[in-house]
C-alpha positions in Angstrom: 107.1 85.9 80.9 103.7 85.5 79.2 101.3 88.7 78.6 97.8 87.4 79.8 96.1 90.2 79.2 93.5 91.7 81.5 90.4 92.7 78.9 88.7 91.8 75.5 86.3 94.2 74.4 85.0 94.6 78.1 85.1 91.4 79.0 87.1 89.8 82.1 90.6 87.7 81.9 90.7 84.8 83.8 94.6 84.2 85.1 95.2 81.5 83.0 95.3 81.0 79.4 95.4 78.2 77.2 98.3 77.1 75.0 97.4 75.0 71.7 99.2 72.0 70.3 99.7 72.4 66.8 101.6 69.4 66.0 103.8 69.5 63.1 102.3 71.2 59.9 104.7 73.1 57.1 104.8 76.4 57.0 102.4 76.6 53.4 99.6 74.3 55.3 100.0 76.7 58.6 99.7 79.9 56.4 96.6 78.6 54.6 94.9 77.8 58.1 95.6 81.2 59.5 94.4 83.1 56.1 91.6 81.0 56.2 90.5 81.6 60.4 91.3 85.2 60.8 89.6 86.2 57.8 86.5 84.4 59.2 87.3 85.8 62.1 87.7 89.4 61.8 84.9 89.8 59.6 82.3 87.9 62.3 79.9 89.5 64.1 80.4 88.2 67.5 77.2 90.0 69.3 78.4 90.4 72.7 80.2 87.2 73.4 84.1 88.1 73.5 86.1 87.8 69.9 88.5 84.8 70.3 92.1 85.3 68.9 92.2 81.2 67.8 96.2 81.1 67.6 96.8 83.5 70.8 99.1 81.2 72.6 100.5 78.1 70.5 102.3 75.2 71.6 105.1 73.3 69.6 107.7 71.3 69.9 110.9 71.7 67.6 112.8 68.7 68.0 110.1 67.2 65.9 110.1 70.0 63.6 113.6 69.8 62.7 113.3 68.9 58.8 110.8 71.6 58.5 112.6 74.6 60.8 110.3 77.2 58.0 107.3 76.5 60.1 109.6 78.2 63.3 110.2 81.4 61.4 106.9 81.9 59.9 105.6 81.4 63.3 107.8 83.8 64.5 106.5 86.4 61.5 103.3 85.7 63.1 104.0 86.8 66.5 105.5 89.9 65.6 102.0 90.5 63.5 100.1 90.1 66.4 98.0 87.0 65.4 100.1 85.0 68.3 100.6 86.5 71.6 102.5 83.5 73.5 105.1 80.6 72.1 105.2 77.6 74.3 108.4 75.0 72.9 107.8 71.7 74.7 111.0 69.9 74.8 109.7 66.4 73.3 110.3 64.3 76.0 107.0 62.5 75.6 107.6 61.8 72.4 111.1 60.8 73.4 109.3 58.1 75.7 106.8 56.8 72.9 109.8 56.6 70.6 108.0 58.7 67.8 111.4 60.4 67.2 114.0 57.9 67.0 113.5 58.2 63.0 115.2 61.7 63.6 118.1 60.1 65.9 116.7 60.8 69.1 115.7 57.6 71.3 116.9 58.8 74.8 117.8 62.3 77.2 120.9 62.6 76.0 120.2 63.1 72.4 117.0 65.3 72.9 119.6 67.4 74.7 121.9 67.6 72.4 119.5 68.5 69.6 117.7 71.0 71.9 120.1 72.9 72.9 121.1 73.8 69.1 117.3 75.0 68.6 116.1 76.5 71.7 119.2 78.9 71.7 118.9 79.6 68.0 115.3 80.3 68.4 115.5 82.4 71.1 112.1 84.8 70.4 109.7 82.3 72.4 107.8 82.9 75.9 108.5 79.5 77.9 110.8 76.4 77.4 110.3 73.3 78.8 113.1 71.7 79.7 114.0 67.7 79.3 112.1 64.9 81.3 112.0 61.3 81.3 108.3 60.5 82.3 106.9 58.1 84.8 104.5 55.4 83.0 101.8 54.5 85.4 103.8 51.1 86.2 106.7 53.3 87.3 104.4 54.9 90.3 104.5 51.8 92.1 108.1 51.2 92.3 111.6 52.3 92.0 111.4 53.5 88.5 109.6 56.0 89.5 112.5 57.6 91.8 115.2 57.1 88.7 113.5 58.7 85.8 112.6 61.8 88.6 116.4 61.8 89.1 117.0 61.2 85.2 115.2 64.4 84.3 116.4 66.7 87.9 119.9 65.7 86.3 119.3 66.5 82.4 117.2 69.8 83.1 120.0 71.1 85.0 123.0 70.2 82.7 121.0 71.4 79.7 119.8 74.9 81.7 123.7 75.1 81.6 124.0 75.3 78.1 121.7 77.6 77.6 121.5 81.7 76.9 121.1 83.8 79.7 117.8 85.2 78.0 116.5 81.8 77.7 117.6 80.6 81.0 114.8 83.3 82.3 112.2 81.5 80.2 112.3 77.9 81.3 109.9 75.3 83.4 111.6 72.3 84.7 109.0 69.4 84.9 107.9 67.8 88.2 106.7 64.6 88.4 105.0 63.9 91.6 103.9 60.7 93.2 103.7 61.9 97.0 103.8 65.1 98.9 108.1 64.4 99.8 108.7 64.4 96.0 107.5 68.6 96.4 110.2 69.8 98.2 112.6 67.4 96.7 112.6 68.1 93.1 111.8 72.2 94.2 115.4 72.0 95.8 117.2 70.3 93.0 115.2 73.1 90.4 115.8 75.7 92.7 119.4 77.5 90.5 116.6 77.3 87.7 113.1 78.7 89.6 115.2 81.3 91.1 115.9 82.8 87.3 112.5 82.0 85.4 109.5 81.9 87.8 107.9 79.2 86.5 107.4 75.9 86.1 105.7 72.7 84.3 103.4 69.9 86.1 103.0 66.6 84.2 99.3 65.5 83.9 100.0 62.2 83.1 100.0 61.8 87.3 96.6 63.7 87.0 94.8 60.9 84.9 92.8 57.4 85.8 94.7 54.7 84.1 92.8 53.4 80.8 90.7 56.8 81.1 93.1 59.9 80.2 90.4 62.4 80.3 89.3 61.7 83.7 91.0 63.6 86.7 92.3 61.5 89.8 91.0 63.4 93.0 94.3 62.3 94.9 97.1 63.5 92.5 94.9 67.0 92.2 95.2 67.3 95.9 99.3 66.9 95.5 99.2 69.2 92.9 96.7 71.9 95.4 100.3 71.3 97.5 102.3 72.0 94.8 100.8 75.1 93.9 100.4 76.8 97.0 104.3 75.9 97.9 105.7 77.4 94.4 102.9 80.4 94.9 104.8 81.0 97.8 108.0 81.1 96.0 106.4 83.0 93.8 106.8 80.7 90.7 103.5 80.1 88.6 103.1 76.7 87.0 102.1 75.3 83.7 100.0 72.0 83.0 101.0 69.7 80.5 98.5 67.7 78.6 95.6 67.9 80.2 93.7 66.1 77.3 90.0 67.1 78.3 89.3 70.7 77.7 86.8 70.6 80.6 89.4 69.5 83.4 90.2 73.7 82.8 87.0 74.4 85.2 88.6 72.3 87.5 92.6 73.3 87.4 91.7 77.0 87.6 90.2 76.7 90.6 94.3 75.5 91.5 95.2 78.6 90.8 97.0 76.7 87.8 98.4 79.3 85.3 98.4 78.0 81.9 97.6 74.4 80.1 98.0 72.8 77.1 96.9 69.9 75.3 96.5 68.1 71.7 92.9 67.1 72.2 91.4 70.2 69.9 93.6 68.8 66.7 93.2 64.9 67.7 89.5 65.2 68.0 88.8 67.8 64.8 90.7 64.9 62.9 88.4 61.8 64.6 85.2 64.6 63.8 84.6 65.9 67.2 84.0 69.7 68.2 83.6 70.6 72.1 82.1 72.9 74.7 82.5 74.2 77.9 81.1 72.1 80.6 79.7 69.6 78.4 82.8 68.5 76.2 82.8 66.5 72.4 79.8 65.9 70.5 80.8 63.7 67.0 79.9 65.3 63.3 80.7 62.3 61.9 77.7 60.7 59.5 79.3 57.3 60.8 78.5 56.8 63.9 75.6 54.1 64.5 74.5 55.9 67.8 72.1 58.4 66.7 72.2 59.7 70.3 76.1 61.1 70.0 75.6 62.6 66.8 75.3 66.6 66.5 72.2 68.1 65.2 70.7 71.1 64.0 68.9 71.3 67.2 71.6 69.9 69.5 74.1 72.6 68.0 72.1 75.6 68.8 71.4 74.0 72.3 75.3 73.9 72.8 76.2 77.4 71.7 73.2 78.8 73.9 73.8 76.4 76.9 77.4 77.8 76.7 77.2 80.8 76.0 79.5 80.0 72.7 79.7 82.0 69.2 82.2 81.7 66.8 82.4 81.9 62.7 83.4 78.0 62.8 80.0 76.3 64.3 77.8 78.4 62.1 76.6 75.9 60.0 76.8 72.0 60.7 77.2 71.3 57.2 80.7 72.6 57.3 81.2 70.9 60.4 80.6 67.4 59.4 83.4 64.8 59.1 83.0 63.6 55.3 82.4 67.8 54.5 84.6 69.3 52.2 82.2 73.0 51.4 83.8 75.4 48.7 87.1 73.6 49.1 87.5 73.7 53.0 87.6 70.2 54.8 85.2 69.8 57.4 88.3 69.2 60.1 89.7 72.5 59.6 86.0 73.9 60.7 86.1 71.8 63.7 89.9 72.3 64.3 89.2 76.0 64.7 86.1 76.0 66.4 88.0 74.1 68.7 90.2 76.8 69.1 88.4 79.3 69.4 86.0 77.5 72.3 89.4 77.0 73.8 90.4 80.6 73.9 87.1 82.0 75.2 87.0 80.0 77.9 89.6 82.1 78.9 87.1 84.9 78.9 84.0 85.8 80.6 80.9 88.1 81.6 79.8 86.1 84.1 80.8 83.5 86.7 81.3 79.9 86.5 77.9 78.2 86.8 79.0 75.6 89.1 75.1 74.1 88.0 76.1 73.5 84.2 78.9 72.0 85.5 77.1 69.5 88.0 74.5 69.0 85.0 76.8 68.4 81.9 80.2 67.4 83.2 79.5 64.7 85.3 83.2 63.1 85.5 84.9 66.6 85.9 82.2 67.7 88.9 82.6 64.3 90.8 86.1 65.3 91.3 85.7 69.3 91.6 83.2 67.9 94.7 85.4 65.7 95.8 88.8 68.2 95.7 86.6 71.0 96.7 84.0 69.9 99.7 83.2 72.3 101.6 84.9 75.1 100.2 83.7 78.1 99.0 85.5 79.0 96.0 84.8 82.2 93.2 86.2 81.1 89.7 87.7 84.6 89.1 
C-alpha cells in the first residue's frame, strides 16, 4: 500500500503522512509549479531541519479531471521520477453532493460509478482509491437520512468494488460515516469482502467538525472515531482521514493512531493569502486586511519559523509571500501554496517530540479538545 518511509536525512517518520489536494490544474500549469518548487528546493540549504519533498503524497480526484486526463499521465511521469511517492484518487462523492459536477453529467451514485469505473481501472498506477459515498449533511445526523445515504454508499462501494481489477480491488478504502458506536460494526460487516483484500480504509471528517466552524474538532465524534480505530487496528486495516480542513487537527488525529489525511485547506488558503504553521495555524499576507493584528510581519515571520521549528525556500522573504506579489514573474500564491506544502510535509518529520506546551499556548481550539479526548492519559507522539 503506501511507502511511509522510516528516515529523512536522520530525522524520525512519524506513521502517518499527509496527502495534498491539488484540485484540478492542466498538466502545463502543474509542470511549471513543480520546475518552479524542486528547483527552489533542491538547491536550499535546509540547516538541520529535515528537507521536505512538497509533492510526496498528492491527492486528486479524476472524475473532475475528465476533460483534462494529460494531468493523470504527467502525474504519473512524476511518480516514476521520484518527485511523488504516493497517489491518493478520491472518488468525487463530495463534489457529487455539492453538485459541482453535474456540468460533466454526474449529479448522483450511479453516474460517478459509471464514470469511475472507466478511470480508476484505466489508471491503475495509483496507491489508494476511494471508493463511492453519499455523505451525511449535518441535518442528516438527526434523522433517518442519515441511516439511507450509509446504506446508499455500503451498496454502491460494493457493486463498484465489483467492477473493478483485481490489482485495484487491493488498493481501495470504503468510507464510513459514523454517527454512533452501532454504526462501527455495522458498516465494518457490510465492507468486510472489501477490508479483507485492501487493509485500509477512509473516515469522513465532515462527522469530525462543529457545525458553522469546519476547522474545529468535535470531542464526541473523535471519541467514535478512537473506537473505530482501535476495532479496524485489530483487523489490522489502517485508516485514512478525509478533509480534515485545519492542518493543526494533525497533532491531534495522530495521537488516533490515524494513518494518513488529506485536505484542500493548503491551496484554498494560499489563494485567500494565508500561509500556516504547526501548532499555531494561518497568519494572512494580504496588504488588505484592516486588522493590523492578523497581518504577517517581518518580525512575526521569523517568530513563526523559530517558534516551529520551520525552514523552507518558500517563507524566505515576505515580499514574495504577500497577496498582491507577483516578484520576477512568480505570483505571491504560488509562494504560499508551496510553503504550505512543504509545512505540511515536515510535520511529518521530526527531531524531537511534540511540545504538548506550544500546543496549549498557540492552538487553543485544537488543545481544548486534545484535553478533553485525552484526560488523563499519558500519551508519546511517536
Amino acid at each position: 500500500m503506501v511507502d511511509l518511509k522510516e528516515e529523512n536525512d536522520g530525522f524520525k517518520r512519524h506513521k502517518s503522512s499527509f496527502f495534498q489536494a491539488i484540485g484540478t490544474p492542466t498538466r502545463n500549469v502543474m509542470s511549471d509549479h513543480v520546475e518552479f518548487a524542486m528547483d527552489l528546493v533542491n538547491n536550499y540549504d535546509w540547516q538541520g531541519t529535515p528537507k521536505a519533498k512538497p509533492f510526496r503524497n498528492m491527492l486528486l480526484t479524476p472524475v473532475a479531471l475528465r476533460k483534462n486526463k494529460g494531468i493523470l499521465d504527467y502525474l504519473k511521469e512524476l511518480k516514476g521520477e521520484g518527485v511523488i511517492d504516493n497517489i491518493m484518487f478520491d472518488s468525487g462523492g463530495f463534489q457529487v453532493l455539492t453538485g459541482s459536477l453535474k456540468s460533466r453529467g454526474i449529479s448522483n451514485l450511479d453516474d460517478l460509478q459509471k464514470h469511475n469505473e472507466e478511470l480508476y481501472n484505466e489508471y491503475d498506477w495509483a496507491d489508494i482509491y476511494i471508493m463511492p459515498d453519499h455523505p451525511p449533511n449535518l441535518s442528516d445526523v438527526y434523522h433517518d437520512g442519515y441511516k439511507r445515504k450509509i446504506n446508499n454508499t455500503i451498496e454502491a462501494s460494493l457493486k463498484f468494488f465489483e467492477c473493478l481489477k483485481p490489482e485495484i480491488q487491493g488498493k481501495v478504502a470504503p468510507v464510513f460515516h459514523l454517527r454512533k458506536d452501532q454504526d462501527i460494526d455495522y458498516m465494518y460487516n457490510s465492507y468486510k469482502p472489501m477490508l479483507d483484500k485492501s487493509k485500509f480504509a477512509s473516515y469522513s471528517a465532515s462527522c469530525l467538525t462543529h457545525p458553522g466552524s469546519p476547522r474545529q474538532l468535535r470531542g464526541a465524534a473523535l471519541t467514535m472515531l478512537n473506537e473505530l480505530q482501535k476495532v479496524l487496528k485489530k483487523k489490522g486495516v489502517g485508516i485514512h482521514c478525509l478533509g480534515i480542513s485545519s492542518p493543526g487537527s494533525v497533532f491531534i488525529l495522530h495521537y488516533l493512531g490515524i494513518r494518513t489525511f488529506d485536505a484542500s485547506t493548503p491551496i484554498i488558503g494560499a489563494g485567500l493569502g494565508k500561509i500556516y504553521f504547526p501548532y499555531i495555524g494561518g497568519i494572512s499576507c494580504s496588504l488588505l486586511r484592516d486588522n493590523e493584528d492578523d497581518n504577517m510581519t517581518e518580525e512575526k515571520l521569523r517568530w513563526a519559523r523559530e517558534v516551529t521549528n520551520h525552514r523552507c525556500p518558500f517563507c524566505e522573504d515576505l515580499s514574495r509571500l504577500k497577496k498582491e506579489s507577483n516578484v520576477e514573474g512568480i505570483p505571491g500564491y504560488l509562494y504560499r501554496r508551496m510553503h504550505n506544502f512543504c509545512m505540511l510535509d515536515q510535520i511529518s518529520w521530526t527531531h524531537r517530540d511534540l511540545e504538548v506546551g506550544l500546543l496549549e499556548k498557540y492552538g487553543n481550539a485544537q488543545f481544548k479538545i486534545f484535553s478533553t479526548v485525552y484526560k488523563n492519559q499519558q500519551v508519546s507522539f511517536f
